[in-house]
C-alpha positions in Angstrom: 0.0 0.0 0.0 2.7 2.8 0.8 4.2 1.4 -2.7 0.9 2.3 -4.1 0.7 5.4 -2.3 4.3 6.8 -2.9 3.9 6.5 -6.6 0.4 8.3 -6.4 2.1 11.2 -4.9 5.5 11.5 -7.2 2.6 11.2 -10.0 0.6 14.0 -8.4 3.8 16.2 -7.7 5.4 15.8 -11.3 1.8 17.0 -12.7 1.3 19.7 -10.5 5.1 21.1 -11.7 3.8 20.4 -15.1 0.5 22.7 -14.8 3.3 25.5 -13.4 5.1 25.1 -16.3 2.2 25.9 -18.4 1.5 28.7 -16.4 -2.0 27.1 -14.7 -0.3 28.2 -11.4 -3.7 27.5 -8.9 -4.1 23.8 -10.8 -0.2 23.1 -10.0 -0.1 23.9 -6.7 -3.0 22.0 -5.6 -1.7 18.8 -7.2 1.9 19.6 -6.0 -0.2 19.8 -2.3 -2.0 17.0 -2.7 0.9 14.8 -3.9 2.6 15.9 -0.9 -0.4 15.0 2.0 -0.6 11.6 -0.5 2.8 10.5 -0.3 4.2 8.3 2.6 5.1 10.5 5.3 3.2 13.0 4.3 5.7 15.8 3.0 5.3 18.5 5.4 2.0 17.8 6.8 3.1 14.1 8.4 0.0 12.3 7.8 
């Protein structure tokens, strides 16, 4: 499951960078966030 989830999150994160890149700034920083929260460990939020 933290596999699962770890890969969710890098996939979240490298999409959200993406959407910056393309200037959709609100869209990119909620995926970057979410991919963060998903990820094991929880970035900088720790859930």
């Amino acid at each position: 499951m933290g596999l699962i989830l770890l890969i969710l999150g890098i996939v979240l994160i490298v999409a959200g960078v993406g959407a910056l890149l393309r200037k959709q700034m609100l869209w990119g920083i909620v995926l970057i966030v979410i991919g963060l929260i998903v990820a094991p460990g929880g970035g900088f939020i720790g859930l």
